[in-house]
Structure formats: C-alpha cells, structure tokens
MIZA-286757 format. One record per residue (C-alpha): residue number from 1; y, x, z. Coordinates in nm, 2 decimals, always signed. Layout:
// residues N
<rec k="NUM" yy="Y" xx="X" zz="Z"/>
...
END
This chain:
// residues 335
<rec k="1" yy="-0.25" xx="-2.65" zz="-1.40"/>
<rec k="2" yy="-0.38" xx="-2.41" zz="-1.14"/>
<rec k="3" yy="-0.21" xx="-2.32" zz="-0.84"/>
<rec k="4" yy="-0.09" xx="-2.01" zz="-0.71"/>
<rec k="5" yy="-0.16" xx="-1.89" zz="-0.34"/>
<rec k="6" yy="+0.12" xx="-1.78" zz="-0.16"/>
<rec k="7" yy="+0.02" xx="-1.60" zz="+0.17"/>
<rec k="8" yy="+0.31" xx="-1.57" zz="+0.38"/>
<rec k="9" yy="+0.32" xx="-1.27" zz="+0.70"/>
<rec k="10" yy="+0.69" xx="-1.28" zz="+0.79"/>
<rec k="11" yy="+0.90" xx="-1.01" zz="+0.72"/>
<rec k="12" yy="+1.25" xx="-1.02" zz="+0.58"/>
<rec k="13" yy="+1.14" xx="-1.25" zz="+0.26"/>
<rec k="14" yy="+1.03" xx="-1.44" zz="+0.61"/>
<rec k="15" yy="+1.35" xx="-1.44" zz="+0.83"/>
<rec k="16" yy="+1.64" xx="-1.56" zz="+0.93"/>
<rec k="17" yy="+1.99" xx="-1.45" zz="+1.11"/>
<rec k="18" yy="+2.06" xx="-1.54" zz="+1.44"/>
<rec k="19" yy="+2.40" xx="-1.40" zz="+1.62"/>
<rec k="20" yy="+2.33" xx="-1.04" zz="+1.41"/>
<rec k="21" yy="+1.94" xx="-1.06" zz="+1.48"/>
<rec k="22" yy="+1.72" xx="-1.08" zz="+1.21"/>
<rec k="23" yy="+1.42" xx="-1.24" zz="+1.31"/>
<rec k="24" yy="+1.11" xx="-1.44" zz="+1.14"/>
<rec k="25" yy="+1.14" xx="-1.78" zz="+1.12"/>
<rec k="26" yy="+0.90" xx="-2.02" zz="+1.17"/>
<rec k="27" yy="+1.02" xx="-2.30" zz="+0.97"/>
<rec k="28" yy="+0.78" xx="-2.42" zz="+0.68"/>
<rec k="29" yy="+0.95" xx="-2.61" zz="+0.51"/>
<rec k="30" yy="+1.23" xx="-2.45" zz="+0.51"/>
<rec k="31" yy="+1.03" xx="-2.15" zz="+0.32"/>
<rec k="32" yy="+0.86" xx="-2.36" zz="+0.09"/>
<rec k="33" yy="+1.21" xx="-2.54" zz="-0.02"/>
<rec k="34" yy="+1.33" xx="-2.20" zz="-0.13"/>
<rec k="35" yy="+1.01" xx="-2.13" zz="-0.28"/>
<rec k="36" yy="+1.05" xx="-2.47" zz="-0.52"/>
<rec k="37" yy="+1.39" xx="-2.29" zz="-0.59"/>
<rec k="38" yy="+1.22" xx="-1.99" zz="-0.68"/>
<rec k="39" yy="+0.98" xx="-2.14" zz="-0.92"/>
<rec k="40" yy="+1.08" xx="-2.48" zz="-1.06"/>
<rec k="41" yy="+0.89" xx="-2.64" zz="-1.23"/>
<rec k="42" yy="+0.68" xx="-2.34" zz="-1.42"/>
<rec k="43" yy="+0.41" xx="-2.28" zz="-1.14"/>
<rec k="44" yy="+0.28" xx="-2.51" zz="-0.85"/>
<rec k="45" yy="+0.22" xx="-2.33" zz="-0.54"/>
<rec k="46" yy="+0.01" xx="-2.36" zz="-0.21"/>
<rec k="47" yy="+0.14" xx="-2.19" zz="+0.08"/>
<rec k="48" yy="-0.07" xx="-2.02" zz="+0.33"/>
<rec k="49" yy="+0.06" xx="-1.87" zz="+0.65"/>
<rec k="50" yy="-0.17" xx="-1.57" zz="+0.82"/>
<rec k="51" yy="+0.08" xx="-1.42" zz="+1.09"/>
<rec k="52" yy="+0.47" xx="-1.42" zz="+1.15"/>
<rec k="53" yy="+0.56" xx="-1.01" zz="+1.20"/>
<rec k="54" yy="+0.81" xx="-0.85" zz="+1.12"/>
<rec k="55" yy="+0.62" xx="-0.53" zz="+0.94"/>
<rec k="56" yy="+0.67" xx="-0.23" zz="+1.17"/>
<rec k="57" yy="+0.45" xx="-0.41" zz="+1.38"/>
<rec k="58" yy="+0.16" xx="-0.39" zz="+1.13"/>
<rec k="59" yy="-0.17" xx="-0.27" zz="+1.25"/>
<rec k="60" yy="-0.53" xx="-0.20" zz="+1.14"/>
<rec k="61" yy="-0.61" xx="-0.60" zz="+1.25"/>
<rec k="62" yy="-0.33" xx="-0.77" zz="+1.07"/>
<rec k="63" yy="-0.52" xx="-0.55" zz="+0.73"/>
<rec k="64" yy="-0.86" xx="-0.71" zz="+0.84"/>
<rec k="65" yy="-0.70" xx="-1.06" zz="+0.85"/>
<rec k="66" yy="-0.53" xx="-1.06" zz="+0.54"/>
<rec k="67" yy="-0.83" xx="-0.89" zz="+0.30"/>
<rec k="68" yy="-1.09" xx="-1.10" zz="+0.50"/>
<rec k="69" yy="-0.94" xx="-1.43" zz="+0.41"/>
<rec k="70" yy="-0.88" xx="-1.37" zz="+0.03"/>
<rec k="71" yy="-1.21" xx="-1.21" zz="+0.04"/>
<rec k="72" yy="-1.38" xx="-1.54" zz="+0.14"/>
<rec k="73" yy="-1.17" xx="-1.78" zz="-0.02"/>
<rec k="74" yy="-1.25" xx="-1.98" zz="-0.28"/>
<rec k="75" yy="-0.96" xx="-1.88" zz="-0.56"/>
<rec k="76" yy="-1.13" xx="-2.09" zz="-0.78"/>
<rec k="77" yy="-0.85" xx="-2.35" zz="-0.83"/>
<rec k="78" yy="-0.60" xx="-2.04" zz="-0.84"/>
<rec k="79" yy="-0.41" xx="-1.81" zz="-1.12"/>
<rec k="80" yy="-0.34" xx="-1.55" zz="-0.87"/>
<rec k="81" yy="-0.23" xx="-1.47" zz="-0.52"/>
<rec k="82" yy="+0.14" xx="-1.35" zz="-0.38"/>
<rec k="83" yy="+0.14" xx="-1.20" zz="-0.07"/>
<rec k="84" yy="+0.52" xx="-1.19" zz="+0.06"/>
<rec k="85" yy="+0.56" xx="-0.95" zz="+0.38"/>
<rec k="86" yy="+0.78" xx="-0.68" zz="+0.50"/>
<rec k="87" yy="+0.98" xx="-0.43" zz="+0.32"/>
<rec k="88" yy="+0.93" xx="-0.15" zz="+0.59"/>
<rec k="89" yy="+0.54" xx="-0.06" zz="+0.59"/>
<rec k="90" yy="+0.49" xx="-0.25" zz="+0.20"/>
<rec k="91" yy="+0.40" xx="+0.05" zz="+0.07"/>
<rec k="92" yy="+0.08" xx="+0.08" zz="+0.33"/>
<rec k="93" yy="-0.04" xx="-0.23" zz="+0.28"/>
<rec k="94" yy="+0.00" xx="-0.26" zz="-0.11"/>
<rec k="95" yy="-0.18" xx="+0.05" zz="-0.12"/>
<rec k="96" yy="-0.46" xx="-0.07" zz="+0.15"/>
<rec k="97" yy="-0.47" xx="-0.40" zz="-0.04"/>
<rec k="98" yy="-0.48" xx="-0.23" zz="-0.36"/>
<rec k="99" yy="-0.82" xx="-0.11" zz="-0.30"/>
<rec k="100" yy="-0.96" xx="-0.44" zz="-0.04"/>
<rec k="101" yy="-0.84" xx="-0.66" zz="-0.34"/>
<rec k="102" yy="-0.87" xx="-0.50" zz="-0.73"/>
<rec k="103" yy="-1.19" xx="-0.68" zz="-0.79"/>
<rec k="104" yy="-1.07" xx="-1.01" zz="-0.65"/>
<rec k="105" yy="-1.12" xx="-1.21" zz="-0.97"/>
<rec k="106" yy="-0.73" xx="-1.30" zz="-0.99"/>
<rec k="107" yy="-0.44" xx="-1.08" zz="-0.95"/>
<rec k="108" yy="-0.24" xx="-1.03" zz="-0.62"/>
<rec k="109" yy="+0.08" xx="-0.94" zz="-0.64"/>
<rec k="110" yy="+0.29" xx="-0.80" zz="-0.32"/>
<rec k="111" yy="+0.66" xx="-0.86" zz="-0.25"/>
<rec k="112" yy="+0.97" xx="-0.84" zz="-0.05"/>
<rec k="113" yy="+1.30" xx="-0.84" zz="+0.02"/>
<rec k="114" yy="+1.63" xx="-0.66" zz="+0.12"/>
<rec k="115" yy="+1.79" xx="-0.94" zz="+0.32"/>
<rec k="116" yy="+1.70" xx="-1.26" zz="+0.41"/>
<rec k="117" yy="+1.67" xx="-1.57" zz="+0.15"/>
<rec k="118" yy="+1.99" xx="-1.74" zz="+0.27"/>
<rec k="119" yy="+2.15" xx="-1.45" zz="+0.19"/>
<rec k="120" yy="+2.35" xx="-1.43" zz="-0.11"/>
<rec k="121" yy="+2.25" xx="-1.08" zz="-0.18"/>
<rec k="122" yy="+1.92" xx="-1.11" zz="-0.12"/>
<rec k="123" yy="+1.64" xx="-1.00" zz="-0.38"/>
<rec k="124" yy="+1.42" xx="-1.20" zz="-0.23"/>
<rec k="125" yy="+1.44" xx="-1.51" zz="-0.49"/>
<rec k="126" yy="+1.45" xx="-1.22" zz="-0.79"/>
<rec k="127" yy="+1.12" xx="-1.11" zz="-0.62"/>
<rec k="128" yy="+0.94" xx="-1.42" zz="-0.58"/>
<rec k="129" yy="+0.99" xx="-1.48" zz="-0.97"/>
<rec k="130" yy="+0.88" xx="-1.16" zz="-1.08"/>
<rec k="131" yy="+0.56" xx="-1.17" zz="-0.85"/>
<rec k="132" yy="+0.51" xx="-1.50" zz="-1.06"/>
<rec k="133" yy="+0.56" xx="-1.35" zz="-1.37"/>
<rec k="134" yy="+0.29" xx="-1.07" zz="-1.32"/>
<rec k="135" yy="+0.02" xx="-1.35" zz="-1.27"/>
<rec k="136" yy="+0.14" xx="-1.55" zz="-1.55"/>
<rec k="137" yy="+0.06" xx="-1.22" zz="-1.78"/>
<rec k="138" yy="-0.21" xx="-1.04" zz="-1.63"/>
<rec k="139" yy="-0.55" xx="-1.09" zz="-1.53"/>
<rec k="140" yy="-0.67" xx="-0.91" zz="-1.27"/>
<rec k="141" yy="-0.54" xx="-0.64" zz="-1.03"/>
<rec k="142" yy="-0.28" xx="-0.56" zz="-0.74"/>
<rec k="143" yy="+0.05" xx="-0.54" zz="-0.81"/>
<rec k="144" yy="+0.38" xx="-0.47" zz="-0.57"/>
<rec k="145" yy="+0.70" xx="-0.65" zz="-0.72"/>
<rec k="146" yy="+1.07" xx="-0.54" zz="-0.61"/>
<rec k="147" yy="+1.41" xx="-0.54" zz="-0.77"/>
<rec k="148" yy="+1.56" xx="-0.24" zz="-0.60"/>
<rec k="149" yy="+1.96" xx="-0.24" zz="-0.49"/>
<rec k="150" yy="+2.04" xx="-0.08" zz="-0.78"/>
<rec k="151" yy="+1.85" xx="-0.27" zz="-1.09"/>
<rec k="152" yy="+1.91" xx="-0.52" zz="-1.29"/>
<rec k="153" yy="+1.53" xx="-0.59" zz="-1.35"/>
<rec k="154" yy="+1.24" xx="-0.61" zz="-1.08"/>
<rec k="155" yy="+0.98" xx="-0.36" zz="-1.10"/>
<rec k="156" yy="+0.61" xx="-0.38" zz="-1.12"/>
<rec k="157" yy="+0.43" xx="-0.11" zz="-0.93"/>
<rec k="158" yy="+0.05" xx="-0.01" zz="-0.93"/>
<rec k="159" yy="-0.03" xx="-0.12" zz="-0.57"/>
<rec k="160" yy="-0.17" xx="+0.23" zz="-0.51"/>
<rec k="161" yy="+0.11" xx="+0.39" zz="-0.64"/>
<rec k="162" yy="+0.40" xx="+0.26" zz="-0.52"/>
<rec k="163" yy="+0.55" xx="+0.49" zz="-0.25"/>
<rec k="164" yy="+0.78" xx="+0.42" zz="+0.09"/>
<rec k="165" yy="+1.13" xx="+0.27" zz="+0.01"/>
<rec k="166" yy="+1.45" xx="+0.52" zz="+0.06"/>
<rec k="167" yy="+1.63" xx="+0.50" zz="+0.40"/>
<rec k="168" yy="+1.94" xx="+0.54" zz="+0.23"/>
<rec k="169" yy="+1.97" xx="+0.30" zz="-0.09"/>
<rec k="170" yy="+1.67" xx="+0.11" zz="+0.00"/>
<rec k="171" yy="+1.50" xx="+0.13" zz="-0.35"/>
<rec k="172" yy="+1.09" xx="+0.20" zz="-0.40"/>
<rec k="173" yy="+0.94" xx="+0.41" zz="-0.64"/>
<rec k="174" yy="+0.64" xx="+0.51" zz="-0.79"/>
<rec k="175" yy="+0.43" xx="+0.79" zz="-0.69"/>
<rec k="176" yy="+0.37" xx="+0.88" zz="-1.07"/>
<rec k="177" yy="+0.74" xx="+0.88" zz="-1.15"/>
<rec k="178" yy="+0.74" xx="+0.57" zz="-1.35"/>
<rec k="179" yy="+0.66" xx="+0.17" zz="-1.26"/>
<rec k="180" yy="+0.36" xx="+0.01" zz="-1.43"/>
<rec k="181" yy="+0.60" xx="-0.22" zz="-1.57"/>
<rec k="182" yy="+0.93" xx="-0.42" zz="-1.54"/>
<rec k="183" yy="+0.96" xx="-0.81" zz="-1.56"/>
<rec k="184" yy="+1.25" xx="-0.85" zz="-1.82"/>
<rec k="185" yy="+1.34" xx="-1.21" zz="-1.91"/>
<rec k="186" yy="+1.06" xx="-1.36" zz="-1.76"/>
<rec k="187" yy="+0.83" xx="-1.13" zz="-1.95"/>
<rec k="188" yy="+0.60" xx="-0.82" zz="-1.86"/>
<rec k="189" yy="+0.76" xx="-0.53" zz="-2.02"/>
<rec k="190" yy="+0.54" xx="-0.25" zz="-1.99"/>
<rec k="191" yy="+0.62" xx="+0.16" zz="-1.89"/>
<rec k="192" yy="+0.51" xx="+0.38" zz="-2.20"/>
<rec k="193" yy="+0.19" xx="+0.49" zz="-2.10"/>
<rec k="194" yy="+0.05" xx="+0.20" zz="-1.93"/>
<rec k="195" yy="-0.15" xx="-0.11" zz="-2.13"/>
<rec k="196" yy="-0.29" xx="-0.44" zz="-1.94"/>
<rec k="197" yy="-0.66" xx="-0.28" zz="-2.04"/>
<rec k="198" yy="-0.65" xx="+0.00" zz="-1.76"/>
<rec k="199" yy="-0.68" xx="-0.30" zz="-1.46"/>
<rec k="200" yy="-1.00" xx="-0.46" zz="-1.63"/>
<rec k="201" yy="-1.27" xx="-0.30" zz="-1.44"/>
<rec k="202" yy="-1.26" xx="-0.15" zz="-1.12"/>
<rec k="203" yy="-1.56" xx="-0.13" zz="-0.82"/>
<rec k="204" yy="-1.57" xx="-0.38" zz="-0.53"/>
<rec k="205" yy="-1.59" xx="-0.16" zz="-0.20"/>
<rec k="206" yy="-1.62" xx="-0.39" zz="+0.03"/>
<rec k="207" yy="-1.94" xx="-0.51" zz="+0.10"/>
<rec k="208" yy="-2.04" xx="-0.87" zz="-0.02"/>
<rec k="209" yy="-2.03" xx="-1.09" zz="+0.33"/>
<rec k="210" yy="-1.96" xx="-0.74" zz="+0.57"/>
<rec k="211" yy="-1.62" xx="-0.83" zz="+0.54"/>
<rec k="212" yy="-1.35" xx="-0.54" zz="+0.66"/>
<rec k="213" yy="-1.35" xx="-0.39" zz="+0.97"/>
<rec k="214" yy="-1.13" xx="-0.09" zz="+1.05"/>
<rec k="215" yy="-1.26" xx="+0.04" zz="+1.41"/>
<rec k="216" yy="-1.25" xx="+0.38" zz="+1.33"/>
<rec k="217" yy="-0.90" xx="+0.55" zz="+1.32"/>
<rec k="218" yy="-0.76" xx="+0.84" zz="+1.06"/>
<rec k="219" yy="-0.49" xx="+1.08" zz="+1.28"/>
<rec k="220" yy="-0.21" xx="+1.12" zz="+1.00"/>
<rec k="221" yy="+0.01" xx="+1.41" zz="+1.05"/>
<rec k="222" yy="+0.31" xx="+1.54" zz="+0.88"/>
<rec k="223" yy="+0.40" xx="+1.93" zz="+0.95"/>
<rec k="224" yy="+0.77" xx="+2.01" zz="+1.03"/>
<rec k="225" yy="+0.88" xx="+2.34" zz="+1.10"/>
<rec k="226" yy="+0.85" xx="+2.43" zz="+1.45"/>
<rec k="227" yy="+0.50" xx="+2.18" zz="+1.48"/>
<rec k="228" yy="+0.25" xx="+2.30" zz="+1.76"/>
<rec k="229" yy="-0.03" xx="+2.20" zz="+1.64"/>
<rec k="230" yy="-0.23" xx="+2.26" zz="+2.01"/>
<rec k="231" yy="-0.02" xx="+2.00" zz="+2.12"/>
<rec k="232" yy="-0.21" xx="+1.73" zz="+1.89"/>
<rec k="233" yy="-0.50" xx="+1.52" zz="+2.06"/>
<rec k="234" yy="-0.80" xx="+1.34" zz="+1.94"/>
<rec k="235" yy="-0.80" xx="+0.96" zz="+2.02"/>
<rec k="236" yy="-1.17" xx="+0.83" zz="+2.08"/>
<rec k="237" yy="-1.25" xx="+0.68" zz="+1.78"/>
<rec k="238" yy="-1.07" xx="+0.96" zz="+1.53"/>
<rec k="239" yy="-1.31" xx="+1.04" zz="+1.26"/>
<rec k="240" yy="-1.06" xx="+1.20" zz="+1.06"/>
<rec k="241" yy="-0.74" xx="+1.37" zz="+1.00"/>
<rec k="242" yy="-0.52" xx="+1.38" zz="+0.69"/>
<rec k="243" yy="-0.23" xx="+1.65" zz="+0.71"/>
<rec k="244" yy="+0.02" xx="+1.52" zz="+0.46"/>
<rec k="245" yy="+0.10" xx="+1.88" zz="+0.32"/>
<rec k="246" yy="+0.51" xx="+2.04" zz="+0.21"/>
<rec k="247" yy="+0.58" xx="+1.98" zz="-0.16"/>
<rec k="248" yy="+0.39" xx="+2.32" zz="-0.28"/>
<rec k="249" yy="+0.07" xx="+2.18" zz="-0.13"/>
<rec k="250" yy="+0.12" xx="+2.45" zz="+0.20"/>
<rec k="251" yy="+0.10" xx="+2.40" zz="+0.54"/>
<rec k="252" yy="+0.13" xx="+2.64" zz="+0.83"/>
<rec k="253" yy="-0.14" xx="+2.87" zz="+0.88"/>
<rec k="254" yy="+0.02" xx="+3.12" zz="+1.14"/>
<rec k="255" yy="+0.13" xx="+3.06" zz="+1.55"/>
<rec k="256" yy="+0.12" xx="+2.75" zz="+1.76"/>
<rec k="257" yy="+0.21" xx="+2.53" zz="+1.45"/>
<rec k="258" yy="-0.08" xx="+2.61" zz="+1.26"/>
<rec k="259" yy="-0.29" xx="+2.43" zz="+1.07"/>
<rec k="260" yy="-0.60" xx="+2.61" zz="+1.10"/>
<rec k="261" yy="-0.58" xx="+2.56" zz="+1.45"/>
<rec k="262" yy="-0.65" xx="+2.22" zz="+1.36"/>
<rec k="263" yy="-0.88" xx="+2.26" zz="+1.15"/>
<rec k="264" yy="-1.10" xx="+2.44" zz="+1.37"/>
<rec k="265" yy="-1.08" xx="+2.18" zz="+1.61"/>
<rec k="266" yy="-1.19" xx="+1.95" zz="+1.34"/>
<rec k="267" yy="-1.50" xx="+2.19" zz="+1.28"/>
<rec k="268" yy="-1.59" xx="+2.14" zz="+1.62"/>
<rec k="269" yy="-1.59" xx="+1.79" zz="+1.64"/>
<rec k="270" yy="-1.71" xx="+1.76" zz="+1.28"/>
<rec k="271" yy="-1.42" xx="+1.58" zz="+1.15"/>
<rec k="272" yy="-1.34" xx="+1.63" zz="+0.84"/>
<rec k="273" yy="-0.98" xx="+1.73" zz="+0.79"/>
<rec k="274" yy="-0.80" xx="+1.60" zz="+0.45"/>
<rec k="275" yy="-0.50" xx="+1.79" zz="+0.27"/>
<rec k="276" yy="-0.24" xx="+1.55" zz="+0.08"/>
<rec k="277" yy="-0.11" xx="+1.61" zz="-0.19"/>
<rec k="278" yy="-0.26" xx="+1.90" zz="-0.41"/>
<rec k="279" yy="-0.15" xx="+1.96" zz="-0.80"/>
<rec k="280" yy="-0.44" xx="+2.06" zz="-1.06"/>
<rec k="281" yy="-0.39" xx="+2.41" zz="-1.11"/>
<rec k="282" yy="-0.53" xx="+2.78" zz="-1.07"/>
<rec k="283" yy="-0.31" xx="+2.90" zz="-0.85"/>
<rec k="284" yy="-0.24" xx="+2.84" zz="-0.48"/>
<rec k="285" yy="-0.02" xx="+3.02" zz="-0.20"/>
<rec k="286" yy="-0.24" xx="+3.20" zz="+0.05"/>
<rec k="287" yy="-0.15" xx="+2.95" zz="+0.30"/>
<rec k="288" yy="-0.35" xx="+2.70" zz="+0.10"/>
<rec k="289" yy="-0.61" xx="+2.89" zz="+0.02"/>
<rec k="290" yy="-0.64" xx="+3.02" zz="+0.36"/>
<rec k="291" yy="-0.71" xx="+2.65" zz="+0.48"/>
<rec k="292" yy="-0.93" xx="+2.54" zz="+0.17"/>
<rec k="293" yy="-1.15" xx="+2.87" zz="+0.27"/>
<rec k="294" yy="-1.17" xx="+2.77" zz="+0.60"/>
<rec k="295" yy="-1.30" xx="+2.37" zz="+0.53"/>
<rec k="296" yy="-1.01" xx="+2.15" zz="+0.44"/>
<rec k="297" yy="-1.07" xx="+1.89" zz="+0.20"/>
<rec k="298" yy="-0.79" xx="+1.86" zz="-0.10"/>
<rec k="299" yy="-0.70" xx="+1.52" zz="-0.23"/>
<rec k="300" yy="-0.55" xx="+1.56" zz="-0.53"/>
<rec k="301" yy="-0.25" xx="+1.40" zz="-0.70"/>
<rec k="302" yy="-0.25" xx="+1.09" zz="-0.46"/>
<rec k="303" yy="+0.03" xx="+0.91" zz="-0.26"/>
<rec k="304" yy="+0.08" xx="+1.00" zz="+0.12"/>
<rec k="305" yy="-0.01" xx="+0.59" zz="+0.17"/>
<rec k="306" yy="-0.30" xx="+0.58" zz="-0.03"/>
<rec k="307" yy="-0.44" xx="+0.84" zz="+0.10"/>
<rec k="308" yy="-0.45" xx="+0.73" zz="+0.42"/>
<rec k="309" yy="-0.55" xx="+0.40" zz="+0.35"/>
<rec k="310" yy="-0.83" xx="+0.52" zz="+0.15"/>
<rec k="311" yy="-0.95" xx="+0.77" zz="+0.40"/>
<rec k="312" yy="-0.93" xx="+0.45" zz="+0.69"/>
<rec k="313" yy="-1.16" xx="+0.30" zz="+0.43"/>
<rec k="314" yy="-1.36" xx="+0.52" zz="+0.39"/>
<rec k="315" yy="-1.46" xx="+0.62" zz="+0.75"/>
<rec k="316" yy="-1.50" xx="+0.24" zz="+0.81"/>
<rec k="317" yy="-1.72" xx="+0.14" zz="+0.54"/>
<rec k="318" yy="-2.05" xx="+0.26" zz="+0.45"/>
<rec k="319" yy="-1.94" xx="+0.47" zz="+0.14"/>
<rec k="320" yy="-2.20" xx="+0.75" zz="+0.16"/>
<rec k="321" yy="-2.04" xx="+1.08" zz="+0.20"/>
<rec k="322" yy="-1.71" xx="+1.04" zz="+0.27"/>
<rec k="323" yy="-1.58" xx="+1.33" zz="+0.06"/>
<rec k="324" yy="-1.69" xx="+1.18" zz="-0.27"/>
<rec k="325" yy="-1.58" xx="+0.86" zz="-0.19"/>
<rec k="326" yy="-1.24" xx="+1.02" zz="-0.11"/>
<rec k="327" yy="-1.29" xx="+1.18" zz="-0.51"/>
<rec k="328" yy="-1.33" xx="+0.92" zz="-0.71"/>
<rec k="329" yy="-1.07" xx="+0.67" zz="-0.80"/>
<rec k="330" yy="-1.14" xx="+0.33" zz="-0.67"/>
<rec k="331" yy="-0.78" xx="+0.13" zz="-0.82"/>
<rec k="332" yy="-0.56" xx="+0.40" zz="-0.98"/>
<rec k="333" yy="-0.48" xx="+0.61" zz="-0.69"/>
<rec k="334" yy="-0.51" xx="+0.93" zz="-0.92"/>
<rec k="335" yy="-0.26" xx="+1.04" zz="-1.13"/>
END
C-alpha cells in the first residue's frame, strides 16, 4: 500500500493551548498519534515537518521551502501529499501551491483547522479525513479541504479558487460560488458542473531543476475611500502592482486617492500595473475605462489570492511576457 506524505507547517491543525495562548507545538508524536486517530487503519502515513509557524507569519521563503521540497522529492512510493498549515493566510498559499504543484504527479491536498486537535470542537480531525479522501479518489491536482463552522460535510475547493475565510463565522468559500466537491460519507461527491477530467492536464511552470525563487516582490493594494495614492512607495525590488479593484471593477480615478496617479508612476518605472477583478462584458464605468486607456492591465474573473500569487510567479520566473503569462490559465484560476 502506498503512503501518503503529510507535510506538517504548524498552524492551528499544529497547536496547542497554554494558559489562553494558542501556540504551535512541537511535539511529534503527539501529532502523529492524532493522526493514527484520524486515519486508522485505511491509509499509512509519513510525516514530514518543514517549519513550526503559526500562518500570519508566512512569507515569500516559507513558499520556496514548501514547493522546492515536493518538487525534488521522490513521490514515488506515495498516493498523494497533505499539507496541514494555518487557517489565516490558507487561502494564499493553496492558491500559490495550486499553480507550484498541479503537475506534481500526485495530488496535494491543503487543510486546516478552527481550534486545536485536543479540542472537542475542533474540525481538525474532520479535515484530516477528508484531505485523505480526495487522494483516495483523484489523481492529480491541488485541492484545499475544510469543514466550515456551519457544515455538516467538508468541502473540497479548487486550490486556485478557494477564497479568504470570514472574520465573523469563520467559514471559506469559493471564488466561483460553488466548491469543486464535498466529501460525503467517505466519498467525493462532486458540485454540478465539475467532473474529475478538468484536473488531468495542466502546464508545469516551474522550471525542471531552477527550483522557485521569489526575489522579486508584487505591491498589492486594496482602495478604500479616502486612499492617497501619493502616499504609496516603491520597495526596491517591486516589479509590479496589482490594485485589487471595488466590486464593479472601479477604482479611483480623481484627487489624491487616485489611481491613475499610480499608474503613471508605474509608467515611469515600467511596471506594469494589474486590475483585479474584471467581469466579461461590453460595458465599463468611465473610471475603468479611464485606467484601461491609460495602461492598466485587467485580470479577469480571478480571485484577489490568485492573482497575486500568480503575478509573484510570474515576475519571478522566466515566463516570457509577463502579460500573457498573467492571461492564460495555468490550474483553474479563471472562471
């Protein structure tokens, strides 16, 4: 029977309780005994730990760690790969993994959870045998596995897709509106729409023995009335911008929080600046259009974490021009 590989990086699934602090826990075995609770005796299991954070401390180097060492392993002796780590920046990662990882070989599944394992309430055991259900029924891909608060059922989520968790229940969601699928039973129940086939072929972007290495940064702002955009400063290695646009696909384009104050400084410096999200249609406000007209790049139909991630990748790796690299779907980051 093959194994899976269970990379641990802390987090809450990670942690422990300590006189009201939460903190991650550095206790193997302890960890790998709730992990033989988890999964019995229907999977064997090799546990791997990469780093002990708790996720808000995530950075660009902890990304090169994790997709460096799956992408050198050898998974030969594997049926797939969980990642457990933490529920706060899961959404980033899944999504920066999602496109590191889809050509892997074997599928890699992200997960989570709400409180720590000892807790009662925790989801993190409910997780943990989901994410083993996914690679007991798929193939190939990334996948992000969480039961939210409020289900009954743990959802499957298109790595790329999956979207930042409310601050107020707690639950994820999709960026498409939908899961990929739900594990019900111990079984891969699939969202209408979505079939097993769509995850069978997909581009590898890194390249073979480069490895990934993110030294180039991407300035990701989000306008709130009131912004001044002069106030906004380059950092050395910036070599883009992605303004994460209002819900009609606007920004500012008048006074000190414009946009196109930006934007020009972007022109100057030739870097290019990114719009997220925009909808397919013939019609835009003025504000919009005003910025297309005046160089900004629209990214179309794509999460606020995936387009980020994808725009790191892409003014890290050699990807040509870095505007069709940004256009063409890499693991299901388009809807």
């Amino acid at each position: 029977m093959k194994k899976i590989l269970i990379i641990t990086t802390g987090g809450t699934i990670g942690s422990s309780v300590s006189g009201g602090v939460i903190s991650v826990q550095k206790n193997r075995e302890r960890f790998e005994g709730f992990l033989r609770e988890c999964l019995g005796g229907s999977f064997s299991f090799e546990v791997r730990a990469l780093m002990d954070i708790l996720s808000e401390n995530l950075d660009k180097q902890h990304w090169e760690t994790l997709a460096n060492y799956l992408l050198s392993a050898d998974l030969q002796n594997y049926c797939g790969v969980i990642i457990t780590h933490g529920s706060d920046t899961l959404s980033y990662t899944s999504a920066m993994m999602g496109f590191c990882l889809c050509a892997l070989g074997v599928p890699v599944v992200l997960t989570a959870a709400d409180r720590v394992p000892d807790d009662p309430a925790s989801n993190a055991a409910d997780n943990i045998r989901g994410a083993a259900a996914v690679i007991g029924a798929v193939e190939h891909g990334v996948y992000t596995v969480y039961r939210n608060p409020s289900d009954k059922y743990c959802s499957v989520y298109l790595a790329t897709r999956i979207v930042e968790a409310d601050r107020v229940s707690g639950c994820f969601s999709s960026f498409d509106g939908a899961p990929f699928a739900q594990v019900i039973d111990g079984g891969l129940v699939l969202t209408e729409g979505h079939s097993l086939t769509e995850t069978d072929s997909y581009p590898q972007i890194i390249p073979t023995g480069g490895g990934l290495s993110l030294k180039n940064d991407v300035l990701m702002i989000r306008p709130y009335p009131g912004m001044d955009a002069s106030c906004i400063t380059f950092g050395t290695n910036t070599k883009a911008v992605l303004v994460i646009s209002y819900h009609s696909s606007s920004a500012c384009t008048d006074g000190r929080g414009s946009i196109l104050s930006l934007l020009n400084e972007c022109n100057k410096r030739d870097t290019g600046l990114f719009l997220a999200s925009f909808p397919e249609t013939d019609t835009l406000y003025e504000t919009s259009f005003s910025l297309l007209r005046s160089g900004a790049i629209p990214l179309k139909h794509i999460s606020d974490e995936a387009a980020y991630t994808k725009l790191l990748l892409a003014v890290n790796l050699p990807v040509g021009d870095i505007r069709s690299f940004m256009e063409k779907p890499v693991f299901h980051e388009y809807i």
